[in-house]
VMD Tcl script that builds the backbone (N, CA, C; Angstrom):
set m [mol new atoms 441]
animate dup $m
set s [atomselect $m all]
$s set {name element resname resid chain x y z} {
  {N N UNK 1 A 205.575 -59.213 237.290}
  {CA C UNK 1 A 205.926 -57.816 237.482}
  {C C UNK 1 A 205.166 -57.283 238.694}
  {N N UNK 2 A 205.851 -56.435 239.734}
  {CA C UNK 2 A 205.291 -55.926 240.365}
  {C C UNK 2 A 204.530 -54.547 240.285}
  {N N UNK 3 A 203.331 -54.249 241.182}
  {CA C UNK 3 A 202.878 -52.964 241.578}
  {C C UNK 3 A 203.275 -52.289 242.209}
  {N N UNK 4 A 203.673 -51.389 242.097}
  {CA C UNK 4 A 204.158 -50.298 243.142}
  {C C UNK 4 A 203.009 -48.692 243.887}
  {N N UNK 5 A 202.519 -48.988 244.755}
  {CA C UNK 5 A 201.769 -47.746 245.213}
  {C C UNK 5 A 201.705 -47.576 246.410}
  {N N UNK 6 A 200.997 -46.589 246.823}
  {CA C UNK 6 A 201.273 -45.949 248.611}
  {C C UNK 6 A 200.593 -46.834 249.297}
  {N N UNK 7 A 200.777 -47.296 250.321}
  {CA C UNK 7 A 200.308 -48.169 251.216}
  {C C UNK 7 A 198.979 -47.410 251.749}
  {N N UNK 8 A 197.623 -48.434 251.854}
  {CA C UNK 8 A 196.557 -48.304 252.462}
  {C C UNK 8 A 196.417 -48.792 253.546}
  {N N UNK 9 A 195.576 -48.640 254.716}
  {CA C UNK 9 A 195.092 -49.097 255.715}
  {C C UNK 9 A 194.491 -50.136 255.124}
  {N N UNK 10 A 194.548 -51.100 253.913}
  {CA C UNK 10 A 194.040 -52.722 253.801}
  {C C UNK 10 A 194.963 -53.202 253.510}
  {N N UNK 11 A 196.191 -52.486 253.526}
  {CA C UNK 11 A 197.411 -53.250 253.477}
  {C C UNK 11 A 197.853 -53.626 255.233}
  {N N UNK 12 A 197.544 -53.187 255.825}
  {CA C UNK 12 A 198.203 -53.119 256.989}
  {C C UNK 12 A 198.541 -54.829 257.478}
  {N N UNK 13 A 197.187 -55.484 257.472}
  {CA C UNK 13 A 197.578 -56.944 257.843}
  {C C UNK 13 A 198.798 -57.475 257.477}
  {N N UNK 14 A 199.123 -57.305 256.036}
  {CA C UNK 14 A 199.732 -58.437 255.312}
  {C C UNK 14 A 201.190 -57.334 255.749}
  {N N UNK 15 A 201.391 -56.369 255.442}
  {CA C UNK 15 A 202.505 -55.317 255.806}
  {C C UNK 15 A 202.897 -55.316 257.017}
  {N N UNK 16 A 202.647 -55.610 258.157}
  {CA C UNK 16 A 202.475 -55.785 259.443}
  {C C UNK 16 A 203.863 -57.203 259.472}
  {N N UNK 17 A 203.080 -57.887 258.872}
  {CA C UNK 17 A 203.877 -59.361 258.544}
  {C C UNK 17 A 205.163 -59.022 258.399}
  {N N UNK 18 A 205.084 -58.529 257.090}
  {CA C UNK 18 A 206.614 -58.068 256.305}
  {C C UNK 18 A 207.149 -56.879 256.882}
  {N N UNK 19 A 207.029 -56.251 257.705}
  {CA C UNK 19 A 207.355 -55.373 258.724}
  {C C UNK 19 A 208.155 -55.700 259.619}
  {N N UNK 20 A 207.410 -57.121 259.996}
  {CA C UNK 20 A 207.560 -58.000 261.650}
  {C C UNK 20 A 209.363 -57.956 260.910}
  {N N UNK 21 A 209.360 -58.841 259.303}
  {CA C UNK 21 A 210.587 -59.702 259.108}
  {C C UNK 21 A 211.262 -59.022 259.235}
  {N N UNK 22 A 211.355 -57.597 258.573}
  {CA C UNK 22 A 212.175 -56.863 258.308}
  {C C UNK 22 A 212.709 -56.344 259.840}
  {N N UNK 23 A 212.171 -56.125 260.956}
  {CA C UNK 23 A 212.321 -55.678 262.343}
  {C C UNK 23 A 213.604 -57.098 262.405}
  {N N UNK 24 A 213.320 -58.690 262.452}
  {CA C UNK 24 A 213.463 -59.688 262.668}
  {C C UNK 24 A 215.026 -59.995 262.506}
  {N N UNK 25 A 215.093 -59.473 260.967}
  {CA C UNK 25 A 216.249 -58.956 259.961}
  {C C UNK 25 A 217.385 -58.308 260.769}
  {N N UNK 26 A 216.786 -57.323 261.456}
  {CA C UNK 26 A 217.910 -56.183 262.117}
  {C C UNK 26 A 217.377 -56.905 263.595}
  {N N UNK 27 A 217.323 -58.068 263.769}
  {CA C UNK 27 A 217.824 -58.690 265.220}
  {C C UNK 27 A 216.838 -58.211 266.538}
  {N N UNK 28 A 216.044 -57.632 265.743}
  {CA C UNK 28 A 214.760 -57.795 267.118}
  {C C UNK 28 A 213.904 -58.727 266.929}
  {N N UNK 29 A 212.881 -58.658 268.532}
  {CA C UNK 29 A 212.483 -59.701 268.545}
  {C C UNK 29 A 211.053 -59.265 267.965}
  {N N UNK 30 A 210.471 -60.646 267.268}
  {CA C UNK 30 A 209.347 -60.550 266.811}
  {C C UNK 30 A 208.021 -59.615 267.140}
  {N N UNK 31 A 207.275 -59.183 266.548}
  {CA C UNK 31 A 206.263 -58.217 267.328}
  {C C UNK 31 A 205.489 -57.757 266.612}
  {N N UNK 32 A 204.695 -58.980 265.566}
  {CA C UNK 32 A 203.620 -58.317 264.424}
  {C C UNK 32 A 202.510 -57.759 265.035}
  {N N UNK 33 A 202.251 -57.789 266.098}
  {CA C UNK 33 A 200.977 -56.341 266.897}
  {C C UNK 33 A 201.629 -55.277 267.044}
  {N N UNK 34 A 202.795 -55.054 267.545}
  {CA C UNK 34 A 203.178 -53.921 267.724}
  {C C UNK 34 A 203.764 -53.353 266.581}
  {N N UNK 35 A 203.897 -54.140 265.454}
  {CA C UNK 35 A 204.152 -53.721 264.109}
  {C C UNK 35 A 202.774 -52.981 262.848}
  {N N UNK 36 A 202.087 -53.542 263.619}
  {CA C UNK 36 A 200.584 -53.256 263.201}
  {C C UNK 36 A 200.137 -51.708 263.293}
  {N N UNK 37 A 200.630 -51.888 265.131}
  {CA C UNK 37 A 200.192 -50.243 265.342}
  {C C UNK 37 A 201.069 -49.256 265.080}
  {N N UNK 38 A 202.587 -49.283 264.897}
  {CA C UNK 38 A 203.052 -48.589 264.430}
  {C C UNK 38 A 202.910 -48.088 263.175}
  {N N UNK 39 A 203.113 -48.829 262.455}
  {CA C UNK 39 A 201.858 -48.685 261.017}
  {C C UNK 39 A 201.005 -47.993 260.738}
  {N N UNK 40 A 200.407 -48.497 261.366}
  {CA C UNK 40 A 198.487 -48.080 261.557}
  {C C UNK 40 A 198.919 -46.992 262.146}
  {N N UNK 41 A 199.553 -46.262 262.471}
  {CA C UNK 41 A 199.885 -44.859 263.302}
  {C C UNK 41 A 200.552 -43.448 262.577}
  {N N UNK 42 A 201.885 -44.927 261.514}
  {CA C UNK 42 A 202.445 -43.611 260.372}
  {C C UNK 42 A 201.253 -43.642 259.366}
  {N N UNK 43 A 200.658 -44.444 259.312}
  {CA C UNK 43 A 199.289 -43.901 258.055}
  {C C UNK 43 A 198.687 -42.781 258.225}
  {N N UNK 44 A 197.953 -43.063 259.669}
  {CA C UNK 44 A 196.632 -42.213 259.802}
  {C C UNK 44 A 197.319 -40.778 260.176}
  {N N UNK 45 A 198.431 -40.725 261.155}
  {CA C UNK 45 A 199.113 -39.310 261.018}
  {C C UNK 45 A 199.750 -38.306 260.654}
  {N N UNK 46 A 199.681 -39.900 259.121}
  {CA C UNK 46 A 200.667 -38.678 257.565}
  {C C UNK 46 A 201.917 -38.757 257.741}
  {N N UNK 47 A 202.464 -39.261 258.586}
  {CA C UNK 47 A 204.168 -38.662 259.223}
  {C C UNK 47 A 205.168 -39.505 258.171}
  {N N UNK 48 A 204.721 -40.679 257.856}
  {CA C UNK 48 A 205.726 -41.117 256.586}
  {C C UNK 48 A 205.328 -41.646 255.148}
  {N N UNK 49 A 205.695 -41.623 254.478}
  {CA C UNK 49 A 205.492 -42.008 253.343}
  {C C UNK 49 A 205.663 -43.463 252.705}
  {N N UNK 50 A 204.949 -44.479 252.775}
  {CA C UNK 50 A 204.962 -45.399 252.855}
  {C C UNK 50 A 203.902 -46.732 251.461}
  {N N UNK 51 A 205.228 -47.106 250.651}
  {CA C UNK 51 A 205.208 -47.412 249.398}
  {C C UNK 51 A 205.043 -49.028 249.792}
  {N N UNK 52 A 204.156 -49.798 248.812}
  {CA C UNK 52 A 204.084 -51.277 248.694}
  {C C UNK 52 A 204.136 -51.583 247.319}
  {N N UNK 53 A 205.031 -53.238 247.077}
  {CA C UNK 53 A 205.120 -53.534 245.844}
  {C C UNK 53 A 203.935 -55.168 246.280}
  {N N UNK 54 A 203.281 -54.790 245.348}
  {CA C UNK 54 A 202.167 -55.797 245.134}
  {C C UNK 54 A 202.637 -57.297 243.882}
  {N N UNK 55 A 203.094 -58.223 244.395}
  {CA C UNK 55 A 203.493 -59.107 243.435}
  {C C UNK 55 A 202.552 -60.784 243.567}
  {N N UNK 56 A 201.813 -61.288 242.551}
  {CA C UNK 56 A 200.856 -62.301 242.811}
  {C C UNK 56 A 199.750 -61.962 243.865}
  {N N UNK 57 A 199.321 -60.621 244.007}
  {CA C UNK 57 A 198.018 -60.430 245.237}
  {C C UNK 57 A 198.692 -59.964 246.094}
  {N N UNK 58 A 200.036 -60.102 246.129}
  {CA C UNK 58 A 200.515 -60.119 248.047}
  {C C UNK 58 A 201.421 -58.855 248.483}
  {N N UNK 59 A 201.526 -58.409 249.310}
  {CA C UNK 59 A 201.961 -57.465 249.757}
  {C C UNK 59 A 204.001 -58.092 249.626}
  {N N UNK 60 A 204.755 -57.651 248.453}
  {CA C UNK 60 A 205.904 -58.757 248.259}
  {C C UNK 60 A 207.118 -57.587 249.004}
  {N N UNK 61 A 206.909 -56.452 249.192}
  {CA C UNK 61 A 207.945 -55.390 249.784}
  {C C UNK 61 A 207.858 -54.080 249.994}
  {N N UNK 62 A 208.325 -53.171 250.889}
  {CA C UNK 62 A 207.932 -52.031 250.937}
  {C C UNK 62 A 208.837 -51.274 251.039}
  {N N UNK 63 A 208.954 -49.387 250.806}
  {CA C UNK 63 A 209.887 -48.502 251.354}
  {C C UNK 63 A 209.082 -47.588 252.436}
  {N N UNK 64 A 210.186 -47.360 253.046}
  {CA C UNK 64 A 209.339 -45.916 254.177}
  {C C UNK 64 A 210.202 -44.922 254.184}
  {N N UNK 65 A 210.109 -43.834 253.932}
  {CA C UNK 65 A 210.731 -42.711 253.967}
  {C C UNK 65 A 209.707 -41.420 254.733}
  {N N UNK 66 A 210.927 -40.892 255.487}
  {CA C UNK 66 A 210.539 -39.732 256.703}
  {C C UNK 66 A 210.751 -38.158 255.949}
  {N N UNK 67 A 210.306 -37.205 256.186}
  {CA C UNK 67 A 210.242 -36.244 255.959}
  {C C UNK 67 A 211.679 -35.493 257.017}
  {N N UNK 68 A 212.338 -34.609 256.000}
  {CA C UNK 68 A 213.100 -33.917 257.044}
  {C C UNK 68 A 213.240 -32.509 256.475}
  {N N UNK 69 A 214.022 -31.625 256.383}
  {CA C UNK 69 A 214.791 -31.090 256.119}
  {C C UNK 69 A 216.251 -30.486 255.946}
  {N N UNK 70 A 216.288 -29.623 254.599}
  {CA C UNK 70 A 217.925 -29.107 255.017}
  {C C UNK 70 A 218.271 -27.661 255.225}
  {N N UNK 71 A 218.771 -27.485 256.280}
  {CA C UNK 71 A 218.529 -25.789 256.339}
  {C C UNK 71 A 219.698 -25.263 255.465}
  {N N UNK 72 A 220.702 -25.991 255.302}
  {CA C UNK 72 A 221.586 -25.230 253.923}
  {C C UNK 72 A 221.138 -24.795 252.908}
  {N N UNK 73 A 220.118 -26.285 252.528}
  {CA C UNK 73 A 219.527 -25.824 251.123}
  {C C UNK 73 A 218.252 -25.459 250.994}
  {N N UNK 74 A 218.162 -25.285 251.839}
  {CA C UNK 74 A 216.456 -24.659 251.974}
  {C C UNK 74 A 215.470 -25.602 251.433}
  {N N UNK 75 A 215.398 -26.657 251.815}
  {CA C UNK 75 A 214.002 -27.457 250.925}
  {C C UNK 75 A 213.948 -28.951 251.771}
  {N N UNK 76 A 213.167 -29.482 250.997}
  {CA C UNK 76 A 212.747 -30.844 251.916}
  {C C UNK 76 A 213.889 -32.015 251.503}
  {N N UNK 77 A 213.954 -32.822 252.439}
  {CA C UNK 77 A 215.092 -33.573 252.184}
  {C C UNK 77 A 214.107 -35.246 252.752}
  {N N UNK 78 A 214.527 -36.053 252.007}
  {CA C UNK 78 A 213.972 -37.267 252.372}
  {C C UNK 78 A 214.662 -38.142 252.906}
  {N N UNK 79 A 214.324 -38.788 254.261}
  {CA C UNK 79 A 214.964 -40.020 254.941}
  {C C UNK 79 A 214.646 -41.527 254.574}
  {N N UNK 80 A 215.090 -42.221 253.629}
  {CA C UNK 80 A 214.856 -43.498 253.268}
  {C C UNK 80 A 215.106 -44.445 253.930}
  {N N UNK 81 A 214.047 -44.922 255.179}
  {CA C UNK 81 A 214.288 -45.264 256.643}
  {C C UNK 81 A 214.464 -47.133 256.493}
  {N N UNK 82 A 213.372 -47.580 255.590}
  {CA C UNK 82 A 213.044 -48.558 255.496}
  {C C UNK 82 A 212.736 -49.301 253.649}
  {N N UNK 83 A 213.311 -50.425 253.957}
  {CA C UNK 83 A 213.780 -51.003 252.740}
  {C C UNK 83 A 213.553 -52.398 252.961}
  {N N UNK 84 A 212.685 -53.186 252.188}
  {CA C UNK 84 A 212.321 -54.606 252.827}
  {C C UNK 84 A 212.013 -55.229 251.464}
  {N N UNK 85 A 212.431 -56.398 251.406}
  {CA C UNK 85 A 211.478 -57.682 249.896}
  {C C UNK 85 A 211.478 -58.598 251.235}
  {N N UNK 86 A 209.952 -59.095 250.849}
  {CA C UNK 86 A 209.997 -60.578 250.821}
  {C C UNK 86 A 210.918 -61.435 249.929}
  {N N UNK 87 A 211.765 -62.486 250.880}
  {CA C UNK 87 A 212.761 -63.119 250.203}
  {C C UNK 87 A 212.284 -64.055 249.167}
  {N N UNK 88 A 210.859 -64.345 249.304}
  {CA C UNK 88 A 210.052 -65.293 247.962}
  {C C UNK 88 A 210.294 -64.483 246.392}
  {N N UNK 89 A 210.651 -62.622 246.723}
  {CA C UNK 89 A 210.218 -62.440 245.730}
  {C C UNK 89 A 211.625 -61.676 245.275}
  {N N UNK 90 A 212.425 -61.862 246.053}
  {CA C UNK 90 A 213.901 -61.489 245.526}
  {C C UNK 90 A 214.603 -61.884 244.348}
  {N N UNK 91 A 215.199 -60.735 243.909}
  {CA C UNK 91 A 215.681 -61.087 243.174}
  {C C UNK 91 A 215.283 -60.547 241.151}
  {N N UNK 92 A 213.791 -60.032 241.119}
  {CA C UNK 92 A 213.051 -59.539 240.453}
  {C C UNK 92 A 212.949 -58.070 240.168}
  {N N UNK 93 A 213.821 -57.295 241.026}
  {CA C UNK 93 A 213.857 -55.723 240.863}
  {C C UNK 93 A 213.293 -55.131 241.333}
  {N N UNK 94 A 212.712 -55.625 242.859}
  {CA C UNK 94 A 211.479 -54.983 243.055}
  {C C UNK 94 A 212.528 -54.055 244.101}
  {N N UNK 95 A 213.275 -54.231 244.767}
  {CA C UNK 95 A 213.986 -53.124 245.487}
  {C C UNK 95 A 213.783 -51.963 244.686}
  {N N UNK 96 A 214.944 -52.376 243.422}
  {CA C UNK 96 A 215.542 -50.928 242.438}
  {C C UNK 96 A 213.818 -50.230 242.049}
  {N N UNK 97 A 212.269 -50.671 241.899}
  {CA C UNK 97 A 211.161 -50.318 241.908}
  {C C UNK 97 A 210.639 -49.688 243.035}
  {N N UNK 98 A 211.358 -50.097 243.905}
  {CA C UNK 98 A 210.689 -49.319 245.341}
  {C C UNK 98 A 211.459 -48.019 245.574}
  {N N UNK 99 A 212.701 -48.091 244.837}
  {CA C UNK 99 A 213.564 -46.995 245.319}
  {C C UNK 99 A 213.210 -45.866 244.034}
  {N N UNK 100 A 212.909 -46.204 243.038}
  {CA C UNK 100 A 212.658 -45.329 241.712}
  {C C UNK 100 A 210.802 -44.502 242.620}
  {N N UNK 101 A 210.220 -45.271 242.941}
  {CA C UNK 101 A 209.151 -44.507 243.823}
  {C C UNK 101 A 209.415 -43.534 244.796}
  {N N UNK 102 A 210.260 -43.812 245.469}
  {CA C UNK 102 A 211.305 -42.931 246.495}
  {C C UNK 102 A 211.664 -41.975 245.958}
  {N N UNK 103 A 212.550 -41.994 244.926}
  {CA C UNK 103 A 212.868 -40.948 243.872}
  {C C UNK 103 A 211.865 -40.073 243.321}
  {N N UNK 104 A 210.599 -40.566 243.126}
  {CA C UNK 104 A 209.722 -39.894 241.779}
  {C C UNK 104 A 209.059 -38.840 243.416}
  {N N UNK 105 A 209.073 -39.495 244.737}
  {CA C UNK 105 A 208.519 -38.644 245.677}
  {C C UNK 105 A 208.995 -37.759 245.722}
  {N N UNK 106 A 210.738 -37.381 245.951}
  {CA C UNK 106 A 211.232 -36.615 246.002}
  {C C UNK 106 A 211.186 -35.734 244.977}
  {N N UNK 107 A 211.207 -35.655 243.925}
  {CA C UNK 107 A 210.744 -34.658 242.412}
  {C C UNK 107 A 209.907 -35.019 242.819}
  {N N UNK 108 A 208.317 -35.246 242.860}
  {CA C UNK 108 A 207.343 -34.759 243.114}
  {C C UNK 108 A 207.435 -33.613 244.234}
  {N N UNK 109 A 207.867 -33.454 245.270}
  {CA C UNK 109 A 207.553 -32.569 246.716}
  {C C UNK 109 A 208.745 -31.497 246.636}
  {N N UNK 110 A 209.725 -31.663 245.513}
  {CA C UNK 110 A 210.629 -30.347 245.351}
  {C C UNK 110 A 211.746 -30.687 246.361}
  {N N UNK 111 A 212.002 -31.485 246.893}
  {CA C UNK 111 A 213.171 -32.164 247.789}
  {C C UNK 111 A 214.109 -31.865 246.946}
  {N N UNK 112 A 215.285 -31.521 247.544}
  {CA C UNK 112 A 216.691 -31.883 247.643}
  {C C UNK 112 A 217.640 -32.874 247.116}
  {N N UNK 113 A 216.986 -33.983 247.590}
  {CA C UNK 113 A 217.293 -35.560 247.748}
  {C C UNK 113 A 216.789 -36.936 248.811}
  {N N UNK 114 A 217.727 -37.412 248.875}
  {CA C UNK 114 A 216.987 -38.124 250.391}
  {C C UNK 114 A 218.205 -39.213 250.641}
  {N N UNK 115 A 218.945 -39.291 251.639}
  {CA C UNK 115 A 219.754 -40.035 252.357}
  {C C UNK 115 A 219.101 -41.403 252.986}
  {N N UNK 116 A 219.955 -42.422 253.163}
  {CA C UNK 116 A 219.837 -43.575 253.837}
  {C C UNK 116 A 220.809 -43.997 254.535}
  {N N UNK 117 A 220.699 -44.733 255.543}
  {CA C UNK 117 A 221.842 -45.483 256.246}
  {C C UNK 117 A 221.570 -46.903 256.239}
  {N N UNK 118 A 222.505 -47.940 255.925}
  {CA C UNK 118 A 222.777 -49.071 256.235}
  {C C UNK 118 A 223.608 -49.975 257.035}
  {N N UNK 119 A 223.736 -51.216 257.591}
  {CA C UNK 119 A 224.832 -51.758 258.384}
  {C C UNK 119 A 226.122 -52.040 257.611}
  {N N UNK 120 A 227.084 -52.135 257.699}
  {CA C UNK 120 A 228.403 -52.299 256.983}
  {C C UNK 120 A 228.195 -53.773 256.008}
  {N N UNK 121 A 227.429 -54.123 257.260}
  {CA C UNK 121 A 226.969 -55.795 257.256}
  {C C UNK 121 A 226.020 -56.156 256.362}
  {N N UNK 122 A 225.371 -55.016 255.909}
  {CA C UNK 122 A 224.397 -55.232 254.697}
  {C C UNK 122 A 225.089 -55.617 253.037}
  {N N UNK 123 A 225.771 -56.931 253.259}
  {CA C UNK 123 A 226.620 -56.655 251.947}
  {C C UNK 123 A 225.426 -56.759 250.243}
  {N N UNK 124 A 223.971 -57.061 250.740}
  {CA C UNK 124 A 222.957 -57.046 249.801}
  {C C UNK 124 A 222.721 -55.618 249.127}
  {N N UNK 125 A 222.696 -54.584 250.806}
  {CA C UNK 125 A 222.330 -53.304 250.245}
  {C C UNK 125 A 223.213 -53.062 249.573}
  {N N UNK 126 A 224.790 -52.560 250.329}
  {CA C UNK 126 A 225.495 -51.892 249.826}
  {C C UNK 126 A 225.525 -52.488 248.694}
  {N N UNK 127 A 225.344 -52.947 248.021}
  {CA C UNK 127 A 225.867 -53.414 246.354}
  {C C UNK 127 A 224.190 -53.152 245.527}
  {N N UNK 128 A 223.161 -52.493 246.289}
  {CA C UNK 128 A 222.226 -52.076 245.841}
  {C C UNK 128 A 222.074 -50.632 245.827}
  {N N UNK 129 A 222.883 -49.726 246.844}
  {CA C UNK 129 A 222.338 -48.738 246.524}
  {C C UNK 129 A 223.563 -47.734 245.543}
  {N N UNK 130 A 224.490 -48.569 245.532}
  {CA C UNK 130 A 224.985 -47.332 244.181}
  {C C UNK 130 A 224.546 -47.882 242.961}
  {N N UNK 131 A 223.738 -49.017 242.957}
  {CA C UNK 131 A 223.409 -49.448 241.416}
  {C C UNK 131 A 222.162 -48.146 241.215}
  {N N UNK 132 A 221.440 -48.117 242.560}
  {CA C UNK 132 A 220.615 -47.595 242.338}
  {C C UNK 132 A 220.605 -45.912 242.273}
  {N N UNK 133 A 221.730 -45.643 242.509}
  {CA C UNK 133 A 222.067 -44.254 242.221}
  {C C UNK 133 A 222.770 -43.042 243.752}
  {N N UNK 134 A 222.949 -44.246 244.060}
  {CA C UNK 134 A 223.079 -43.635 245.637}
  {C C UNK 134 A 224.568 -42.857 245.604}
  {N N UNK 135 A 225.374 -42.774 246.360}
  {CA C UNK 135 A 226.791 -42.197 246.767}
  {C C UNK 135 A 227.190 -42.839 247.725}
  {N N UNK 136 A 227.969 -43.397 247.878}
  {CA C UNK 136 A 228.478 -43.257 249.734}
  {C C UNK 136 A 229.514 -41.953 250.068}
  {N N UNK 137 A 228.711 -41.619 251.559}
  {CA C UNK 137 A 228.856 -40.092 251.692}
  {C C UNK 137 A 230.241 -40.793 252.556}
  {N N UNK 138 A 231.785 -40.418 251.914}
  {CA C UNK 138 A 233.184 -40.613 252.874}
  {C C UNK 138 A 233.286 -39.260 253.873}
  {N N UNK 139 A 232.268 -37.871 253.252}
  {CA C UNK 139 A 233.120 -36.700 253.851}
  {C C UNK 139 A 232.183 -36.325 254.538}
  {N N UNK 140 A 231.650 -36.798 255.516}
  {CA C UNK 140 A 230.715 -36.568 256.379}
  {C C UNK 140 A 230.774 -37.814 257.686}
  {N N UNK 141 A 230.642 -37.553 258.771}
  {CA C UNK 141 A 230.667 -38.410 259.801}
  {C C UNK 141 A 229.296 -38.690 260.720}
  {N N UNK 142 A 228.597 -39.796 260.841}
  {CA C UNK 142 A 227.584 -40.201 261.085}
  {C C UNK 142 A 227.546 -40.486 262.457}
  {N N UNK 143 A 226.662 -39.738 263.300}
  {CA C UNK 143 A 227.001 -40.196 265.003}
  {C C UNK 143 A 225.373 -40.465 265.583}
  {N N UNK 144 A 225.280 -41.185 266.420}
  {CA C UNK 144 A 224.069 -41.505 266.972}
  {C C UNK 144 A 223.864 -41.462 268.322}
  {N N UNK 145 A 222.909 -40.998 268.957}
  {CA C UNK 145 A 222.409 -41.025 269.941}
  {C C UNK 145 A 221.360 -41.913 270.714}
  {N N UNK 146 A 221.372 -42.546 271.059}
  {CA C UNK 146 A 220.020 -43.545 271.645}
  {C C UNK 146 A 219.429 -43.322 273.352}
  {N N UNK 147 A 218.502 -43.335 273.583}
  {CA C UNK 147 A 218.038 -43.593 274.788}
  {C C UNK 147 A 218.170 -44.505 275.832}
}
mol reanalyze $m
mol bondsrecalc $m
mol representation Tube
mol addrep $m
């Protein structure tokens, strides 16, 4: 069974790792230093909220969720940015555990809710997040901007 709690700055090494994969995952290239400091950056400046599931000692998966808001509804709204298992430990529930933490944040801080986006191509997620309580939003259109 796994642990589930907020990530510390003595997690960072081993999270860094499982960071790198998850970057690796979505087709970039490797970069566990620069995964380190990004890290080491949403910790110390509070800016995200950032959950680890502890399975046999080891750092086995994590969530990250961003702070936003909604000005319709007046309250905090959560961005569920990041979603990762180690594939050693798949398969055990530790996603649907990382996302019930996600959840208990949001009722904890009086949020709204909290949205996610995935690739079409994620045929793992998508069949994870309406188990896990999600929606897929059809009446809304998703557009992006990049640099």
């Amino acid at each position: 069974m796994a642990e589930i709690r907020k990530a510390t700055p003595t997690d960072l090494e081993s999270l860094s790792q499982l960071f790198d994969a998850y970057r690796v995952f979505y087709g970039k290239k490797t970069d566990i230093e620069g995964a380190q400091v990004f890290l080491t950056e949403r910790i110390k400046n509070n800016d995200s909220e950032l959950f680890v599931s502890i399975t046999e000692n080891t750092v086995s998966g994590f969530v990250q969720l961003y702070p936003l808001f909604s000005s319709v509804r007046m309250k905090k709204l959560w961005l569920l940015n990041d979603l990762f298992v180690d594939e050693r430990f798949r398969g055990r529930g530790i996603s649907l555990m990382l996302i019930n933490a996600a959840k208990e944040l949001c009722m904890k801080t009086g949020a709204c809710g909290m949205f996610l986006e995935t690739a079409k191509a994620n045929n793992v997620g998508n069949q994870l997040y309406p188990r896990a309580g999600f929606t897929l939003n059809a009446d809304h259109n998703f557009y992006d901007w990049s640099v």
